[in-house]
CHARMM-style PDB file with segment names, atoms N, HN, CA, C and O in Angstrom:
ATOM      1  N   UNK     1      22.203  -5.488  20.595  1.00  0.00      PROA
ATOM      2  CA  UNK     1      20.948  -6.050  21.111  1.00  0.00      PROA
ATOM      3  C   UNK     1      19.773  -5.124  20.768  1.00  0.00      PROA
ATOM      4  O   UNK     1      18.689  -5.562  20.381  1.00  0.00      PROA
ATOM      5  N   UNK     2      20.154  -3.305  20.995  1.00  0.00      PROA
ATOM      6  HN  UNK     2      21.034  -2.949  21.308  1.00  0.00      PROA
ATOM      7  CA  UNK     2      18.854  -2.802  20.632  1.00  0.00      PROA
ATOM      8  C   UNK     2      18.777  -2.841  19.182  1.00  0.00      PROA
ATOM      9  O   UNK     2      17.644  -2.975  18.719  1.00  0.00      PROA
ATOM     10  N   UNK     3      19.732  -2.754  18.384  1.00  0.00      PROA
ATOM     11  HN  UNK     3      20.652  -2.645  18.760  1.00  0.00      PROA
ATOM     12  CA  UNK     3      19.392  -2.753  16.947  1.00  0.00      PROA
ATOM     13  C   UNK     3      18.542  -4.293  16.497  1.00  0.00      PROA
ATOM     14  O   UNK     3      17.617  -4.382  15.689  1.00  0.00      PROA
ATOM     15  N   UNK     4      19.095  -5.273  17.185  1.00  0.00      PROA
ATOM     16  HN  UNK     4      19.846  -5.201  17.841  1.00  0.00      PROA
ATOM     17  CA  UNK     4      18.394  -6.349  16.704  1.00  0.00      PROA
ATOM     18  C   UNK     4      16.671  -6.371  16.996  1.00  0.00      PROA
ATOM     19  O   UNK     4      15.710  -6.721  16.311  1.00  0.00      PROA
ATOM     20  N   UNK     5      16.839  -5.766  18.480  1.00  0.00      PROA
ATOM     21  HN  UNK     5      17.620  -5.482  19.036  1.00  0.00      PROA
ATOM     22  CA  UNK     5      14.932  -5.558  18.931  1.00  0.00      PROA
ATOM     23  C   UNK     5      14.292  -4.857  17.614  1.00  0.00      PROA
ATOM     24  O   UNK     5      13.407  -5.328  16.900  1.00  0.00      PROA
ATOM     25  N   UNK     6      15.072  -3.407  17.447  1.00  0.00      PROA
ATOM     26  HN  UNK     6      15.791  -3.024  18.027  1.00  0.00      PROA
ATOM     27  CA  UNK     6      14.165  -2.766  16.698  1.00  0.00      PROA
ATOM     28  C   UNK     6      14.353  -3.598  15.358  1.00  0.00      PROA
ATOM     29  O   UNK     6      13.312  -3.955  14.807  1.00  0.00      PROA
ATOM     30  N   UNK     7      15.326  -3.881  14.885  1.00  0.00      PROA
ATOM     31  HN  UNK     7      16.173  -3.592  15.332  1.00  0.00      PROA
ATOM     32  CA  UNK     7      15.254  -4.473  13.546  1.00  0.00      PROA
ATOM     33  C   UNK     7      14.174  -5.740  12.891  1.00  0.00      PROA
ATOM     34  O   UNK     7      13.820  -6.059  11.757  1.00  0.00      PROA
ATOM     35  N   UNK     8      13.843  -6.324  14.528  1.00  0.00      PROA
ATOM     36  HN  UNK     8      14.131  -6.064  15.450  1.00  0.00      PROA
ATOM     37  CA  UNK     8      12.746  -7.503  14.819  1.00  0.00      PROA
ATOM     38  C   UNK     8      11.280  -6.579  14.766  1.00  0.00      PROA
ATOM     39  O   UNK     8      10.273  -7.007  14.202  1.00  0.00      PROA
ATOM     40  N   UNK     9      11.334  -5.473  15.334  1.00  0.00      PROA
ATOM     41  HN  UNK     9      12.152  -5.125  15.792  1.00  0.00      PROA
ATOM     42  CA  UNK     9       9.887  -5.041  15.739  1.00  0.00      PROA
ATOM     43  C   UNK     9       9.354  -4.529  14.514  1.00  0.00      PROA
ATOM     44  O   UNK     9       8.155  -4.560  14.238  1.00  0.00      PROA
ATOM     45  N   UNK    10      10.729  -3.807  13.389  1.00  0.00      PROA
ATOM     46  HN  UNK    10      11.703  -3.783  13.613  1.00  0.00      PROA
ATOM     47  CA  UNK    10      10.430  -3.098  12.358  1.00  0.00      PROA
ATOM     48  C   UNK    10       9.769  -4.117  11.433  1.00  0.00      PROA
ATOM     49  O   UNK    10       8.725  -3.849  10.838  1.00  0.00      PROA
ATOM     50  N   UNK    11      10.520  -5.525  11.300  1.00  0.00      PROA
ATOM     51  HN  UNK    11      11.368  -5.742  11.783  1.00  0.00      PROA
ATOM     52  CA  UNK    11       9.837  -6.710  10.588  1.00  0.00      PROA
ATOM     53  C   UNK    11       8.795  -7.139  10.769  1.00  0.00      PROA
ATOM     54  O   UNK    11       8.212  -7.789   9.901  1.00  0.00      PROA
ATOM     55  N   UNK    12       8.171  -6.834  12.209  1.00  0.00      PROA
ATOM     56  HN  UNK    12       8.645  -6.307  12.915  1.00  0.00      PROA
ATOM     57  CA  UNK    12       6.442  -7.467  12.345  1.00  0.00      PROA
ATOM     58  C   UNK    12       5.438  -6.505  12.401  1.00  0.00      PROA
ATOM     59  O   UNK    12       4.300  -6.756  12.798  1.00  0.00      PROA
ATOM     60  N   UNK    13       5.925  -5.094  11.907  1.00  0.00      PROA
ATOM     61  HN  UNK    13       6.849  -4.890  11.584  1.00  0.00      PROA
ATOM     62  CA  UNK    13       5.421  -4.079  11.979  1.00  0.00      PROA
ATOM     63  C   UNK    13       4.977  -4.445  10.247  1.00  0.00      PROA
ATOM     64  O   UNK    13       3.874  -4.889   9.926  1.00  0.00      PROA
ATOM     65  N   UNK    14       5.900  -4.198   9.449  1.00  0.00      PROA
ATOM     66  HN  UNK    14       6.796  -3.837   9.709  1.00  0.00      PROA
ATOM     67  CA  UNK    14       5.953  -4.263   7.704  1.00  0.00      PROA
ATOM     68  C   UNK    14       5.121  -5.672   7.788  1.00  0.00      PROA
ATOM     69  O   UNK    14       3.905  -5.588   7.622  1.00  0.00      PROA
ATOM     70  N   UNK    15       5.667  -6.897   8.023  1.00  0.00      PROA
ATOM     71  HN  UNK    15       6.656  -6.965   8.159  1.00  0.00      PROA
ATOM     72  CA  UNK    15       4.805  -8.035   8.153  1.00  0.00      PROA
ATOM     73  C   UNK    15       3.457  -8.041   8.236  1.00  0.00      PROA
ATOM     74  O   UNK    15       2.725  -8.549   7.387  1.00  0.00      PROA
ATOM     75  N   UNK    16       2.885  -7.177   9.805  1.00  0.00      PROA
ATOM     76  HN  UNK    16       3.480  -6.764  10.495  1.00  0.00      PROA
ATOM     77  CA  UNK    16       1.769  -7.008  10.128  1.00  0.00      PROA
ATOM     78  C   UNK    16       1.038  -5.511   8.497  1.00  0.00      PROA
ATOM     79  O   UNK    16      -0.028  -5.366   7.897  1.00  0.00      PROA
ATOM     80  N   UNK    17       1.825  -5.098   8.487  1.00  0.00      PROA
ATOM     81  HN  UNK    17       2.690  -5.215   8.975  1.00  0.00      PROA
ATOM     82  CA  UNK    17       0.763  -3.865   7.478  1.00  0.00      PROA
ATOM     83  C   UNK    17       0.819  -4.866   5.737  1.00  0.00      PROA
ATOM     84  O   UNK    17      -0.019  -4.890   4.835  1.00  0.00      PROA
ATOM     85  N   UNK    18       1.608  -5.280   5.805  1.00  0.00      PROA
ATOM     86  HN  UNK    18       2.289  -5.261   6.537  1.00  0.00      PROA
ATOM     87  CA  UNK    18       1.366  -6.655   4.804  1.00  0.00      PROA
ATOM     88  C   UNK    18       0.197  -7.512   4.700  1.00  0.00      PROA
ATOM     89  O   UNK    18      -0.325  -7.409   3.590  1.00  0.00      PROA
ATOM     90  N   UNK    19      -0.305  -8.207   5.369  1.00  0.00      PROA
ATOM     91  HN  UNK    19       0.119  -8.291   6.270  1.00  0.00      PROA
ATOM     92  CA  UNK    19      -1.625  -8.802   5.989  1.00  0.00      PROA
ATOM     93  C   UNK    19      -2.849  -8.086   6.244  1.00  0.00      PROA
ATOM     94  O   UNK    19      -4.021  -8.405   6.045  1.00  0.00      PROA
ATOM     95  N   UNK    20      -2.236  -6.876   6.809  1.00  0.00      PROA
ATOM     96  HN  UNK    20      -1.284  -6.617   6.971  1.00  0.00      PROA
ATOM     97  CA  UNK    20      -3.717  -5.968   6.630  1.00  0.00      PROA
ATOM     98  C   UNK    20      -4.073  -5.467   4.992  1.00  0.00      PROA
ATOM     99  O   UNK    20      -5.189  -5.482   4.473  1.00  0.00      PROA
ATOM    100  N   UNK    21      -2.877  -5.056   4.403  1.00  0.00      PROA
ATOM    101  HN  UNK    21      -1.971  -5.043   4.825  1.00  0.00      PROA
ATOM    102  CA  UNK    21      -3.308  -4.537   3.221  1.00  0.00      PROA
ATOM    103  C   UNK    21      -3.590  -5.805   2.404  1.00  0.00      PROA
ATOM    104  O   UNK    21      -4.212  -5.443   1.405  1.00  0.00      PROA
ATOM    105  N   UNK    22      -3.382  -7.300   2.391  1.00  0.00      PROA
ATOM    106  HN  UNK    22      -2.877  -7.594   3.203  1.00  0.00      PROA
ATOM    107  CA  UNK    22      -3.304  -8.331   1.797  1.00  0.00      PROA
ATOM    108  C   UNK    22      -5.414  -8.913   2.643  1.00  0.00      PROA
ATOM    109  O   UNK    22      -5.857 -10.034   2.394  1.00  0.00      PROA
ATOM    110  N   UNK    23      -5.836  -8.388   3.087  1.00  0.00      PROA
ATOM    111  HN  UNK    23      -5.476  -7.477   3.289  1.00  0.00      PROA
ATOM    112  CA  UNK    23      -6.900  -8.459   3.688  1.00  0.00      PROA
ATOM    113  C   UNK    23      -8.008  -7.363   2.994  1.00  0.00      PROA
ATOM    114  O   UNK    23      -9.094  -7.655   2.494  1.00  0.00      PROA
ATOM    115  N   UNK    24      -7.431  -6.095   3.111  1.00  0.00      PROA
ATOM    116  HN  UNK    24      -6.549  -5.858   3.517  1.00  0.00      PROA
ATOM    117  CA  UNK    24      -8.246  -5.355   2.814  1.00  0.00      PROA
ATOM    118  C   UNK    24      -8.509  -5.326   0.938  1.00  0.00      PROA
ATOM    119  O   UNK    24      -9.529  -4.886   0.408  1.00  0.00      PROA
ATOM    120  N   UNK    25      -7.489  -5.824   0.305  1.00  0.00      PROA
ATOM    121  HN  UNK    25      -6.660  -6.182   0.735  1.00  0.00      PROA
ATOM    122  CA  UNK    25      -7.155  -6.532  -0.821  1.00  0.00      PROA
ATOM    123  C   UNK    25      -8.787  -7.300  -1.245  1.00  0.00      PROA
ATOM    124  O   UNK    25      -9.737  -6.957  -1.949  1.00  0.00      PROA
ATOM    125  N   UNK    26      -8.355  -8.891  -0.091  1.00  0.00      PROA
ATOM    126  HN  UNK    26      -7.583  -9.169   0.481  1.00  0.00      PROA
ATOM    127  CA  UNK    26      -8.867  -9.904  -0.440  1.00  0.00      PROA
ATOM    128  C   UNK    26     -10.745  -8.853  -0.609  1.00  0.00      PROA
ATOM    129  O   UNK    26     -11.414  -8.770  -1.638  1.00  0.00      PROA
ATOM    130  N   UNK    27     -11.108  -8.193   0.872  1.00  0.00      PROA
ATOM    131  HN  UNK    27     -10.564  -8.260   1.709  1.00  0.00      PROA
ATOM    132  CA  UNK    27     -12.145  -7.824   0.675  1.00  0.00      PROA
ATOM    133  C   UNK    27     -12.979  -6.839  -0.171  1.00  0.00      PROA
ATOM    134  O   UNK    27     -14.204  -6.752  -0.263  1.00  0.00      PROA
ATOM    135  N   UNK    28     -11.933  -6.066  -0.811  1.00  0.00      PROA
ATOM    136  HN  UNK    28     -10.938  -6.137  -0.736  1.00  0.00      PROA
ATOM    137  CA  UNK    28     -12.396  -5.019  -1.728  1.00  0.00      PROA
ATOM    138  C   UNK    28     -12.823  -6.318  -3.045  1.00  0.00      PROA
ATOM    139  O   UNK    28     -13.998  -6.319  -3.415  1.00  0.00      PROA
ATOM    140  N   UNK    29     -12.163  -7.024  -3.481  1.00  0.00      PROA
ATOM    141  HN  UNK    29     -11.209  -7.023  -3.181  1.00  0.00      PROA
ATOM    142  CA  UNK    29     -12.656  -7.956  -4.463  1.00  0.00      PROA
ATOM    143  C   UNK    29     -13.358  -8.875  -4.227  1.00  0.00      PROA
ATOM    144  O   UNK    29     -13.457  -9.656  -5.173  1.00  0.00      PROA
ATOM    145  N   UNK    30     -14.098  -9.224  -3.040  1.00  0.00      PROA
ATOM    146  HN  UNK    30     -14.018  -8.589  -2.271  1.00  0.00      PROA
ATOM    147  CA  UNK    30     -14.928  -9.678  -2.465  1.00  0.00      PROA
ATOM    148  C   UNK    30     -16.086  -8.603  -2.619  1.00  0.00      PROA
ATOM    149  O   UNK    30     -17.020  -9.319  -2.978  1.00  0.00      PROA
ATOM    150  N   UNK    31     -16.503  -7.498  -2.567  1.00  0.00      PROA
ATOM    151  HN  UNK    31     -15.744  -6.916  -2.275  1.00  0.00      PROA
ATOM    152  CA  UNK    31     -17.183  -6.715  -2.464  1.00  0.00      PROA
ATOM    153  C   UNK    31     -17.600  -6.532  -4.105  1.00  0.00      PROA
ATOM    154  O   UNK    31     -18.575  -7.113  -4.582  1.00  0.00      PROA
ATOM    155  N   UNK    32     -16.798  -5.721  -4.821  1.00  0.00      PROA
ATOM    156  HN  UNK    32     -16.006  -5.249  -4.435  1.00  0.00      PROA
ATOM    157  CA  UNK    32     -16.485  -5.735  -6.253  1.00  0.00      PROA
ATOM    158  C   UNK    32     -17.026  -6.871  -7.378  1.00  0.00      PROA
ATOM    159  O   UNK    32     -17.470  -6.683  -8.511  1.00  0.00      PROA
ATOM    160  N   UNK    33     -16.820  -8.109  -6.636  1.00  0.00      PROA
ATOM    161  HN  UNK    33     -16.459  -8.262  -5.716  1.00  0.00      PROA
ATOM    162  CA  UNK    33     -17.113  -9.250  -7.335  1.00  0.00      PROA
ATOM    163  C   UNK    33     -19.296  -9.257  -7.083  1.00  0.00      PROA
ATOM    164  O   UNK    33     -20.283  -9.065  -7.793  1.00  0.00      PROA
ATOM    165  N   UNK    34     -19.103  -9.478  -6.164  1.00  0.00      PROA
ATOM    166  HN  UNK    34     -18.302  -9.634  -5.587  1.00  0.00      PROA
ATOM    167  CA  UNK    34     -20.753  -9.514  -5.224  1.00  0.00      PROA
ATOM    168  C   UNK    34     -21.336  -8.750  -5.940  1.00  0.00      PROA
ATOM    169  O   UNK    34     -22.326  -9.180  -6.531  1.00  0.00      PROA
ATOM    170  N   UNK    35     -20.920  -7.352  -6.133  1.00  0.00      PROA
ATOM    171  HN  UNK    35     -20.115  -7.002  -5.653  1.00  0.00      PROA
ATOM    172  CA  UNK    35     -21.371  -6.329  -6.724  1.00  0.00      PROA
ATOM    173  C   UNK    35     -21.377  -6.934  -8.328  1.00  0.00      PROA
ATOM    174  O   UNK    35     -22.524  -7.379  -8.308  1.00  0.00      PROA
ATOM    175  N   UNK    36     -21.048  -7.143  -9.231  1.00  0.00      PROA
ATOM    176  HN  UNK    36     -20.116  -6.781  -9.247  1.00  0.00      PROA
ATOM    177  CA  UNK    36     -21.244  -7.706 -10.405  1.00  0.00      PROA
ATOM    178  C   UNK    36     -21.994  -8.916 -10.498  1.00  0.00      PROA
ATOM    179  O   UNK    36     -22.793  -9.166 -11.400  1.00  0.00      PROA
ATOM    180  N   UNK    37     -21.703  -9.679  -9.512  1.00  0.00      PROA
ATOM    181  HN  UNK    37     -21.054  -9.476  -8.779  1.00  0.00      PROA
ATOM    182  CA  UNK    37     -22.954 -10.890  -9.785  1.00  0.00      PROA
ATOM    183  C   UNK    37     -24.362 -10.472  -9.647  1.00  0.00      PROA
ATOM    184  O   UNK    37     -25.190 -11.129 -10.278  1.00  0.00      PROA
ATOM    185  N   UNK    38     -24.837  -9.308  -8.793  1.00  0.00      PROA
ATOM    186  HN  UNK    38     -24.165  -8.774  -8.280  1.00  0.00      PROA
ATOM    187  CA  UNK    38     -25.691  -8.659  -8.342  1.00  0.00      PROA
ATOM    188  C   UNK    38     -25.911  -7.827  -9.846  1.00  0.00      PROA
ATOM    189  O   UNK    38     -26.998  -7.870 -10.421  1.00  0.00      PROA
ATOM    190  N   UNK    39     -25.057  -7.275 -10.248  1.00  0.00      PROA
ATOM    191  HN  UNK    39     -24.174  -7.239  -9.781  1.00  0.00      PROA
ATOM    192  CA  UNK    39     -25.910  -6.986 -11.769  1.00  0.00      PROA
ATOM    193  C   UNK    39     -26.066  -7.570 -12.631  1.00  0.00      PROA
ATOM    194  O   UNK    39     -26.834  -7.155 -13.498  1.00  0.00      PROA
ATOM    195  N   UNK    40     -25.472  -8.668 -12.757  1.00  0.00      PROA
ATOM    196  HN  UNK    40     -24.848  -9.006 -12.052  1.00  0.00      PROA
ATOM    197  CA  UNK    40     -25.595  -9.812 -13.664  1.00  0.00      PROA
ATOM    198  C   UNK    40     -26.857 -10.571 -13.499  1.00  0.00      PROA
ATOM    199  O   UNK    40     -27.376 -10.630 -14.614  1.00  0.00      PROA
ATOM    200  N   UNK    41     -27.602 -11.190 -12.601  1.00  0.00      PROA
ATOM    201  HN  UNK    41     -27.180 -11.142 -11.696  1.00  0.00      PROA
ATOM    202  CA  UNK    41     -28.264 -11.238 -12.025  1.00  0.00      PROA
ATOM    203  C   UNK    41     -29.288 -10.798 -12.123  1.00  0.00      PROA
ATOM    204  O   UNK    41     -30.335 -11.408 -12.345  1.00  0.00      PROA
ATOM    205  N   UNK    42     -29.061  -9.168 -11.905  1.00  0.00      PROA
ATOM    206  HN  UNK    42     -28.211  -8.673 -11.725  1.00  0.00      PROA
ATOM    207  CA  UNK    42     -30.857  -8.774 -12.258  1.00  0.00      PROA
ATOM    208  C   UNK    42     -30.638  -8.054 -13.399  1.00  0.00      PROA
ATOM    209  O   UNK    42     -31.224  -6.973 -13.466  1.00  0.00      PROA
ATOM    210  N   UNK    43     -29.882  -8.408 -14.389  1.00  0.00      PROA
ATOM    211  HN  UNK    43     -29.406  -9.285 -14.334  1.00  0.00      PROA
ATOM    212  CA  UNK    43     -29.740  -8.161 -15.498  1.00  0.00      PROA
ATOM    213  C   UNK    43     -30.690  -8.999 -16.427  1.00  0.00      PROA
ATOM    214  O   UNK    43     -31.540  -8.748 -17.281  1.00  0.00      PROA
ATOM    215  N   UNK    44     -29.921 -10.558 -15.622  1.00  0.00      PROA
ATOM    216  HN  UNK    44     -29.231 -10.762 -14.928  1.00  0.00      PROA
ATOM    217  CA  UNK    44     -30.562 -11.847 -16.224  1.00  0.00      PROA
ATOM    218  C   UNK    44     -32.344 -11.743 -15.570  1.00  0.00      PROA
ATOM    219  O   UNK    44     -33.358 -12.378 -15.857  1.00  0.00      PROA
ATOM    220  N   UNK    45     -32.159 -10.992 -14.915  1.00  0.00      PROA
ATOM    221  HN  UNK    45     -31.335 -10.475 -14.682  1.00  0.00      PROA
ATOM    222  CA  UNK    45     -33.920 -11.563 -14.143  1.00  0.00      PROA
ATOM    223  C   UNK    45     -34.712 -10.310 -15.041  1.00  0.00      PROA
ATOM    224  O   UNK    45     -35.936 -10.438 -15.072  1.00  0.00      PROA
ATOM    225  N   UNK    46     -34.201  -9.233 -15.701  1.00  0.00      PROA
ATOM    226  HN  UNK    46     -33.207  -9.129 -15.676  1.00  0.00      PROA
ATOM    227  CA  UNK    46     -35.209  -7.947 -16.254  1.00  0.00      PROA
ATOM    228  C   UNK    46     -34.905  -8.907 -17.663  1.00  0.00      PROA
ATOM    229  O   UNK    46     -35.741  -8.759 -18.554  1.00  0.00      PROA
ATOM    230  N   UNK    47     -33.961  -9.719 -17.892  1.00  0.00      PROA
ATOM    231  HN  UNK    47     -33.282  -9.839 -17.167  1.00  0.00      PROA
ATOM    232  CA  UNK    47     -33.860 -10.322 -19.729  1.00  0.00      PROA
ATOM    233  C   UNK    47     -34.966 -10.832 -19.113  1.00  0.00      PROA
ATOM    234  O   UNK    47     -35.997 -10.159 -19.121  1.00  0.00      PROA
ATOM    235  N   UNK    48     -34.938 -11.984 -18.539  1.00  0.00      PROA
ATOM    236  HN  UNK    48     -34.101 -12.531 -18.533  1.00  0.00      PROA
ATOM    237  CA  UNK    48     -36.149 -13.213 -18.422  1.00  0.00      PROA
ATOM    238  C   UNK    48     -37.498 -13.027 -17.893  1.00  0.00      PROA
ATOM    239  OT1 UNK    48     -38.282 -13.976 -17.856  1.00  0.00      PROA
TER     240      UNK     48
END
């Protein structure tokens, strides 16, 4: 029974740091991206 608790807690532990790093993921290329349209942008606005 305790091996199964911990063997459960260890899975939503890895699960849970899965989702965070699958988050912090999504937002670094969210950031990254923004950041290039932003020079693209006034790249295009100093061409024009």
């Amino acid at each position: 029974m305790f091996k199964y608790l911990f063997n459960h807690e260890s899975l939503l532990i890895s699960a849970g740091s899965m989702v965070t790093l699958a988050v912090l993921a999504l937002l670094s290329c969210y950031v990254v991206l923004s950041g290039i349209g932003r020079l693209i942008s006034s790249a295009l606005g100093t061409a024009v």
